[in-house]
N, C-alpha and C positions, 0 to 999 in steps of 0.2 A: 615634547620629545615623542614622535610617534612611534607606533607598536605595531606587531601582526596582528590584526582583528581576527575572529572566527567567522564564519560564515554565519552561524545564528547570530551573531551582534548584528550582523544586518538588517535593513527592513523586510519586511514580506516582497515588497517590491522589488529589494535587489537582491534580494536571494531567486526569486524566480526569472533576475536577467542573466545570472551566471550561465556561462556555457559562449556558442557559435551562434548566430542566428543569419540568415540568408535566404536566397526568397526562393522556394521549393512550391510546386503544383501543391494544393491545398486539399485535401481528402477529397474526393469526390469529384471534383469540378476539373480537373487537367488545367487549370491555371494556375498562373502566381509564381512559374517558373523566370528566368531572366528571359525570355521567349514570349512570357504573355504575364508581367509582372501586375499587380494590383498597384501603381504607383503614377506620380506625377512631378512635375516640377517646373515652375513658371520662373525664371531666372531672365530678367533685364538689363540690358547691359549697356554703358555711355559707347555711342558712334558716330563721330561726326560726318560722315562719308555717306553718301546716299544709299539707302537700299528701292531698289525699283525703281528708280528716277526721284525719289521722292528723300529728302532729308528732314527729320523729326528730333535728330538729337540720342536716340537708341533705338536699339533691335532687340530681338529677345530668342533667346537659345531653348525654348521649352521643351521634353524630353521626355521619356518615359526609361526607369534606368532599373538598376540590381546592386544589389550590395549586401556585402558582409559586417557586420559589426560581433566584435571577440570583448565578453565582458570578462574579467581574465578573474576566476578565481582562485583558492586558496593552496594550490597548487602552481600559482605563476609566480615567476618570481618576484612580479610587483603587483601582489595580488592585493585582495582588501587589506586595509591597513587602519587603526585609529592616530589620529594627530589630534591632543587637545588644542582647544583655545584657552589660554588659562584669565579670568576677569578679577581675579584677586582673590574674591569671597566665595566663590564656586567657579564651574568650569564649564564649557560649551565641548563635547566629542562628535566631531564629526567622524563617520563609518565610512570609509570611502571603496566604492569599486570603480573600479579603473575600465577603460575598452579604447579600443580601434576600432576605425567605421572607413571603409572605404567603399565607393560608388563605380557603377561604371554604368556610361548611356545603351540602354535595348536598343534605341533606334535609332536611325538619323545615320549623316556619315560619319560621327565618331563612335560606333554602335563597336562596343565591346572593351573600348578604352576609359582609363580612369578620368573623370571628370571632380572627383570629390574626395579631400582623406581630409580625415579630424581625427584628433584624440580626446580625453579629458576622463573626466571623474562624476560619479554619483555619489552625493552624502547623504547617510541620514546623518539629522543632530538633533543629538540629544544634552540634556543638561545633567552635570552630576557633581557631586561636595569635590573639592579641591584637593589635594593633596598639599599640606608643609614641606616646603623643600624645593628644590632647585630638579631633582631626579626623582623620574616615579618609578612603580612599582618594586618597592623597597622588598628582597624576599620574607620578610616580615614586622609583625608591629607598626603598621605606618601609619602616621598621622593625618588630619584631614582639619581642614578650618571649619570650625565652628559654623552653626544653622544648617538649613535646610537650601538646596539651588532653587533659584527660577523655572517655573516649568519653562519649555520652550514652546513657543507660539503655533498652537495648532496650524496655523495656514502656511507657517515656513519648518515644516520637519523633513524635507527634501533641496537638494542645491545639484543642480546640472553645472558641471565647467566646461566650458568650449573652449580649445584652442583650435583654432584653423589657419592653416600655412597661406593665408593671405595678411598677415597683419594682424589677425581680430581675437579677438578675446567676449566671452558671452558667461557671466553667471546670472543665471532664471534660478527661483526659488518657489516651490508651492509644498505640496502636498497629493499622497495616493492615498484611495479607501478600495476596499473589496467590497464587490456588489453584485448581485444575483441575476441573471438571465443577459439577452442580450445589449450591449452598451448602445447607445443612443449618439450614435455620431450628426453631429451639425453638419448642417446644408451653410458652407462657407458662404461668405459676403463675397459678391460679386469683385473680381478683381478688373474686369470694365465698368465703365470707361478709362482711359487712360487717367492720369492723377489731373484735379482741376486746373484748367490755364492751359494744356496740352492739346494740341491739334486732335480730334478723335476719330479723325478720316481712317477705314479700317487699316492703318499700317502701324502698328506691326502684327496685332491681335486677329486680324480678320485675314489673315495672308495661310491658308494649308502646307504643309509641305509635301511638293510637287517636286521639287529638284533639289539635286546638294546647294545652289547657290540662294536658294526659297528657305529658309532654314528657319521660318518664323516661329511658327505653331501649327505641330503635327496633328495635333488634339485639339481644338476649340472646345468642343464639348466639357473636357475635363480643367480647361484654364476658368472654364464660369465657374466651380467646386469643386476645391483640392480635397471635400470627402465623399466625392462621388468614390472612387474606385474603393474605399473601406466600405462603406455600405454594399455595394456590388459583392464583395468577398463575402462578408455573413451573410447575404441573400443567397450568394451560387453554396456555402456550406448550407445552409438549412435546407435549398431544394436536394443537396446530394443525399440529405440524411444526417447530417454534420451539425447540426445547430448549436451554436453557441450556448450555451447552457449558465456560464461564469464568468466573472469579470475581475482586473484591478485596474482603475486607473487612474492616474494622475496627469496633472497640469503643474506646469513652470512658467516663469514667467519673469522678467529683466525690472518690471514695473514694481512686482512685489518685495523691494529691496536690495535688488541685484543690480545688475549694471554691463555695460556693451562698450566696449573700445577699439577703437583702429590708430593702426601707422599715421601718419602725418599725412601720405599718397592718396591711403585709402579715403581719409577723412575729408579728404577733400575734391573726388573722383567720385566715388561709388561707396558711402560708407552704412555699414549696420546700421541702424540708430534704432532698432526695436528688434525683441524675441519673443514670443512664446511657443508651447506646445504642448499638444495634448497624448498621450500615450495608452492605450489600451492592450492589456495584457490579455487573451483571450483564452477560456477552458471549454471544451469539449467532451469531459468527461465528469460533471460535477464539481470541479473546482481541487480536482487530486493533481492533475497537469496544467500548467497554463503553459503552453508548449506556439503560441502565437502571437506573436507582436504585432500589432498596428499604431500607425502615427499617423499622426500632422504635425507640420511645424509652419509658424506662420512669419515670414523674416521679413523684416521692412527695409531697403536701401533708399538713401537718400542720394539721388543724382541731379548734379549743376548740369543745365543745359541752359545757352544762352545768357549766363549769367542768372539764371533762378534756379534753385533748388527745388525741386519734385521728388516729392515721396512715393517709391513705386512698393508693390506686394510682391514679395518673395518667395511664395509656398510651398512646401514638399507634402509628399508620403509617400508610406508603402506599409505596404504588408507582410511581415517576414514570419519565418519557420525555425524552430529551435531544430539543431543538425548536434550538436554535440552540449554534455552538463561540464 
């Protein structure tokens, strides 16, 4: 039977995502607005219809976009909340905050239109004694089942939920730490060549966008390393004067216990079949504010062409600005 959580029952981590966050020019630099955002997004899609004269099976919609995400708290109506898991002999609480994330393309001719909305939850969980009885928090005297709970497993004291109005479903489970000075964002693995068995003639990868009906990839540069543009960002903040100073971040991931679902359509079209991501929370003033968000996320689709399924890379970022707590 879930309760209104407090904002300190939260983690460090989700206490520092409450609020607006949105992508605002980043101190010093005149970028990172929805105009010249730190971000990317390589997104491949089933087409059986030729692009160029040439037919391969997909195209790919790549994109440089903006967006808002609202982690709603204790103040929202469905703000943080606790829901045990009850296991008999002790209990699993997950701390949840809640948000909305909606996207829209900088560039391209859909440039300013929604391309992306998801909702879902952040847990922490934690483990604690049980309560006897069927109703908790009794206004006094209440009982608890005997011994001590299970710690819970350092590597899963975090759960991302994704729902996305395509059919899908996504919980990733890891862990966040606080960490000192600049974060060390990875040089992603190449998302060429195409996936093996796949023509690698440059279409669709190697094709710029030149016209509305050329729609391949605006960016090549940033489809070889979805964390090119976060490294760029803490490099334009240090030369402004801005240097990252602080850090927390965390990783999720669908492998470490969690799990990825699609529609029946999906699943047999263009489906999820892998998540993670990594998340850096950034301080600029010794670690008093973390008032900037960076990500990656790295999503795997499984698409049937010609009767074989190929596994394509999925991957986002950006780099967002806390606008409201």
């Amino acid at each position: 039977m879930p309760r209104k959580a407090e904002i300190s029952e939260l983690s460090t981590f989700q206490q520092h995502l409450v609020g607006t966050w949105t992508n605002q020019n980043l101190p010093g630099t005149g970028k990172g607005d929805p105009t010249t955002p730190y971000s990317y997004n390589v997104m491949p899609l089933p087409q059986q219809s030729p692009q160029n004269g040439v037919s391969i099976g997909y195209v790919l919609k790549n994109f440089t976009y903006y967006e808002t995400i609202v982690f709603q708290g204790e103040d929202a109506v469905a703000g943080p909340v606790a829901a045990p898991n009850r296991g008999g002999t002790y209990q699993q609480t997950p701390f949840v905050l809640f948000y909305d994330q909606q996207i829209r393309f900088a560039e391209g001719p859909g440039q300013g239109q929604i391309v992306h909305e998801e909702n879902g939850a952040w847990l922490s969980l934690t483990t604690e004694k049980q309560q006897i009885g069927p109703y908790p928090y009794p206004p006094d005297n209440p009982a608890y089942e005997p011994g001590d709970p299970q710690p819970q497993p350092p590597q899963r004291t975090l759960a991302k939920q994704i729902s996305v109005p395509h059919g899908v479903s996504v919980l990733a489970l890891g862990s966040a730490r606080e960490a000192g000075g600049q974060p060390e964002i990875p040089t992603s693995p190449s998302v060429l060549p195409t996936p093996d068995g796949l023509d690698t003639l440059p279409y669709p990868y190697g094709l710029p966008l030149t016209e509305d009906g050329n729609y391949q990839n605006p960016q090549p540069v940033l489809t070889l390393d979805i964390g090119l543009p976060l490294r760029t960002a803490i490099d334009d903040l240090a030369k402004a004067g801005h240097p990252v100073t602080d850090h927390i971040t965390c990783e999720v991931e669908d492998t470490n216990g969690g799990a990825v679902l699609n529609i029946p359509f999906e699943h047999g079209k263009a489906a999820l079949s892998g998540y993670s991501a990594n998340y850096w929370l950034l301080s600029l003033d010794g670690g008093t504010h973390y008032d900037i968000l960076a990500y990656t996320q790295r999503i795997l689709l499984d698409i049937e062409i010609d009767g074989t399924t190929y596994t394509f890379p999925h991957p986002t970022c950006n780099v967002l600005t806390k606008t409201t707590t």
